[in-house]
C-alpha positions in Angstrom: 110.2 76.7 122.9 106.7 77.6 122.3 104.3 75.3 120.4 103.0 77.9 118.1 103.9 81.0 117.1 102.5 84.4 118.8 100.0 86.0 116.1 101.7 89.2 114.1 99.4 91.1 115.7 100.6 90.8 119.3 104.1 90.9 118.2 104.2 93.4 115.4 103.4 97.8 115.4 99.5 98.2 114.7 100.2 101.2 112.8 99.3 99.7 109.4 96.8 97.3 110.7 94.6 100.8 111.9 95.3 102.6 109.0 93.9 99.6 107.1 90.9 99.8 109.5 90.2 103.7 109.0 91.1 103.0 104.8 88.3 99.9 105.0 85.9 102.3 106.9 85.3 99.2 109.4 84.6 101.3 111.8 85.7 102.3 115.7 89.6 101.1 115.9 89.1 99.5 119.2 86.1 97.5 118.4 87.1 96.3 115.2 90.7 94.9 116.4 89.1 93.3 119.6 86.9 91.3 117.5 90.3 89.5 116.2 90.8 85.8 117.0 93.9 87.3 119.1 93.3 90.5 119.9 96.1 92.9 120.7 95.5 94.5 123.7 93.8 97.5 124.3 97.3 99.3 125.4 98.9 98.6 122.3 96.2 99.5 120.5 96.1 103.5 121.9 99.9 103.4 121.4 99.5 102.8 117.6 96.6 105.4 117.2 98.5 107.9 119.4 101.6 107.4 117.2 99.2 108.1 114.2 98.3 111.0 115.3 101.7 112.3 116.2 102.6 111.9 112.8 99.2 113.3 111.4 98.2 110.4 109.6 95.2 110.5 112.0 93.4 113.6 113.3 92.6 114.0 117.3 89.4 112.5 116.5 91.0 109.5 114.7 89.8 110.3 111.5 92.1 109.3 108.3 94.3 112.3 106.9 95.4 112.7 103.5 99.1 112.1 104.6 97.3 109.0 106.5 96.4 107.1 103.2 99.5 108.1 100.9 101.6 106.5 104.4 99.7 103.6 103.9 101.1 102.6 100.8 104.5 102.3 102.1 105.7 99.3 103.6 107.5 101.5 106.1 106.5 102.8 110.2 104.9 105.7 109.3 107.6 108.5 110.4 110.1 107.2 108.5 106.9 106.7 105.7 107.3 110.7 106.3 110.7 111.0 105.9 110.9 109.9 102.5 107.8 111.6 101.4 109.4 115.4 102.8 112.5 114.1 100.8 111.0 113.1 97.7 108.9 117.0 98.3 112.2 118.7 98.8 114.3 116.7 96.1 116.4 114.9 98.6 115.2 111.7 98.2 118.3 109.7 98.2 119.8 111.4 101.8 115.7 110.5 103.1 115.6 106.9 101.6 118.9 106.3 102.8 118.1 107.0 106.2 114.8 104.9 105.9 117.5 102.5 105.1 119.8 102.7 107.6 117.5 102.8 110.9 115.7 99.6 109.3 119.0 97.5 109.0 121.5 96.7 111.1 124.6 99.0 111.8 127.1 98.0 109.4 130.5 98.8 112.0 131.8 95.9 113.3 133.8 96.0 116.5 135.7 93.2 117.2 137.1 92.1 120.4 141.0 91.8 119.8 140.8 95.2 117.9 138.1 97.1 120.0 140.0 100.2 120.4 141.1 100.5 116.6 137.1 100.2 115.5 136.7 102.7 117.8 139.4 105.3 116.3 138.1 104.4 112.7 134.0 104.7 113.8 135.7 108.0 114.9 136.6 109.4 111.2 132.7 109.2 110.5 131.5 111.2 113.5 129.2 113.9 113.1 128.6 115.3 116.1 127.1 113.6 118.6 124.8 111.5 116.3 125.1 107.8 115.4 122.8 108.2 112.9 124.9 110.7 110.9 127.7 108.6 111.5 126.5 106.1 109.8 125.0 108.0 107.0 128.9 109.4 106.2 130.6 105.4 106.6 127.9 104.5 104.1 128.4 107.6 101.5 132.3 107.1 102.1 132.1 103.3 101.2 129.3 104.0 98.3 131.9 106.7 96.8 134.5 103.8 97.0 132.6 101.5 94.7 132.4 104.1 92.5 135.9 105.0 92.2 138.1 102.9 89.7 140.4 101.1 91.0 139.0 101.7 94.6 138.7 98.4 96.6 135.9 98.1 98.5 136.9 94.9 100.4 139.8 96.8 101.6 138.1 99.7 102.4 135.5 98.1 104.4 138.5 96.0 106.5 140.4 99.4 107.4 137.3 101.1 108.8 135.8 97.9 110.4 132.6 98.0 108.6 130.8 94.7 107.2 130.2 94.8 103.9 127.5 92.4 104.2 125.5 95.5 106.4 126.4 97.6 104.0 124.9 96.0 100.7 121.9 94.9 102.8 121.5 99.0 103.5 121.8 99.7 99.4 119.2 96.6 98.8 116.4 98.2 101.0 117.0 101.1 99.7 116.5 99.5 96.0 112.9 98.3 97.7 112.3 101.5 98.8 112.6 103.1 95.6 110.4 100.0 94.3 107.6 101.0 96.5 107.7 104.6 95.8 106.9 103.4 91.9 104.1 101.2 92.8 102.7 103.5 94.9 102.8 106.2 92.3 104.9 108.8 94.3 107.5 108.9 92.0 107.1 108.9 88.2 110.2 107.9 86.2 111.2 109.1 83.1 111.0 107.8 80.0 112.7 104.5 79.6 113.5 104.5 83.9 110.7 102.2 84.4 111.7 99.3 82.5 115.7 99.6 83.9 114.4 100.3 87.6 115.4 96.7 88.0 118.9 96.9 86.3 119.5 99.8 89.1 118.4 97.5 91.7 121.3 94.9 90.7 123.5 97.8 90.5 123.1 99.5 93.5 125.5 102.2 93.5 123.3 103.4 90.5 120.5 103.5 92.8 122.0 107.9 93.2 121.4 108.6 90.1 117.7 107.1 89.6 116.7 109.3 92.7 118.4 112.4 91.1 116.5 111.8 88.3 112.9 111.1 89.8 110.4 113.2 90.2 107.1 113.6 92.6 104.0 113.3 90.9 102.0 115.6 92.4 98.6 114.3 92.1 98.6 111.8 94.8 100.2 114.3 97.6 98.6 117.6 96.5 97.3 117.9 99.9 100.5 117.2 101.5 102.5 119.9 99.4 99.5 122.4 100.0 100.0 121.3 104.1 103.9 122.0 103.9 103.3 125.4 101.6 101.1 126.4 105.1 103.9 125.6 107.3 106.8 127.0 105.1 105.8 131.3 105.8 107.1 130.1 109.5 110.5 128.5 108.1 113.6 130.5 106.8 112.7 129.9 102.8 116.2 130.4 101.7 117.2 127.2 103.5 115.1 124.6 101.6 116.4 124.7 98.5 115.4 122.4 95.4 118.8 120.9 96.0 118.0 120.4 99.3 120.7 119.0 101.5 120.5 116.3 104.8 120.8 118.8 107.4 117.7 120.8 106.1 115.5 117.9 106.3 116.7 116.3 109.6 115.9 120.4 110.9 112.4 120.5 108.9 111.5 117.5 110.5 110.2 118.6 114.1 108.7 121.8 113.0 106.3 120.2 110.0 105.3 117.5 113.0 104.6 120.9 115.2 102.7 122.1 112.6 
């Protein structure tokens, strides 16, 4: 076991460490983080400026974008930072928070070793296609709809479909810090009376729906991301982002506002 532990910065992403170098104006990325006591190394370093600018919080030139400081506010990676962003934009906030959610945790099916083949079978009532992710996403809306139906046990529920419900709440609390962040970052503005029970929805968590239903993007701090995705939209089919957007449009919208 090692004497000390490795420095954050040779273990963690760099993505918010040079965002906070272009925010601070410190000047060239690669100068400023090699004059660290532990300097990452010069690899890791281009990997987190080239995912930057994948994701256009940095220009080709590695200048800060808009979308670049509104990312930085959010104690997220940066493309799931973008995912909630497009779904707070197209008013699907809770399917894009979720999935923030649900790639940051762990997965909440459980497959034993006497009963392998039966957590198998019940993973199987979830699938959506060929994608985990979605799979997921429908076990946790399935088990969320069962806390909110009356007489609906969830402990039973969670033991038929092999799911942990410890995975499960831990999924609904990062969400409820997710949605925290969003506040204090001034992305979404409440309405009246929604900022002092923020906290009540956060120790109820199947709440949590509603609070995102009822939220709102204030539009000052993103202007120039709305103004960015009003560019790209004449390329899109209009008719399939609607206000009431659904998960499918965003997990489509993704790659082409990237390609953008």
């Amino acid at each position: 076991m090692a004497e000390e532990m490795t420095p954050e910065m040779l273990r963690l992403s760099l993505q918010d460490l040079v965002l906070r170098v272009k925010i601070c104006k410190l000047g060239s990325i690669e100068e400023t983080l090699a004059e660290a006591l532990d300097p990452p190394s010069k690899k890791n370093i281009r990997r987190a400026i080239d995912a930057l600018i994948d994701v256009k919080a940095l220009t080709a030139a590695e200048g800060l974008t808009p979308l670049g400081r509104q990312l930085a506010k959010l104690p997220l990676d940066v493309f799931l930072g973008k995912l909630i962003l497009l779904g707070c934009i197209f008013k699907c906030l809770d399917a894009a928070i979720t999935i923030g959610a649900i790639l940051s945790s762990k997965s909440p099916f459980s497959a034993p070793m006497a009963a392998r083949s039966q957590a198998d079978q019940a993973r199987l009532a979830f699938r959506k296609g060929d994608s985990d992710l979605l799979t997921v996403y429908n076990a946790y809306c399935s088990w969320r709809r069962t806390c909110n139906t009356s007489g609906a046990s969830e402990e039973e529920f969670c033991r038929k479909n092999y799911l942990s419900q410890q995975n499960l709440a831990n999924i609904e609390e990062l969400k409820g810090q997710l949605a925290t962040s969003l506040v204090e970052a001034g992305f979404l503005e409440l309405r009246e009376g929604e900022d002092c029970s923020i906290k009540r929805y956060l120790h109820r968590p199947f709440l949590l729906g509603k609070l995102f239903s009822a939220a709102y993007l204030v539009k000052a701090p993103v202007m120039d991301i709305e103004t960015n995705l009003r560019r790209v939209a004449p390329k899109m089919q209009h008719e399939r982002y609607r206000p009431d957007g659904q998960l499918s449009d965003l997990l489509e919208l993704l790659p082409k506002v990237v390609e953008a």
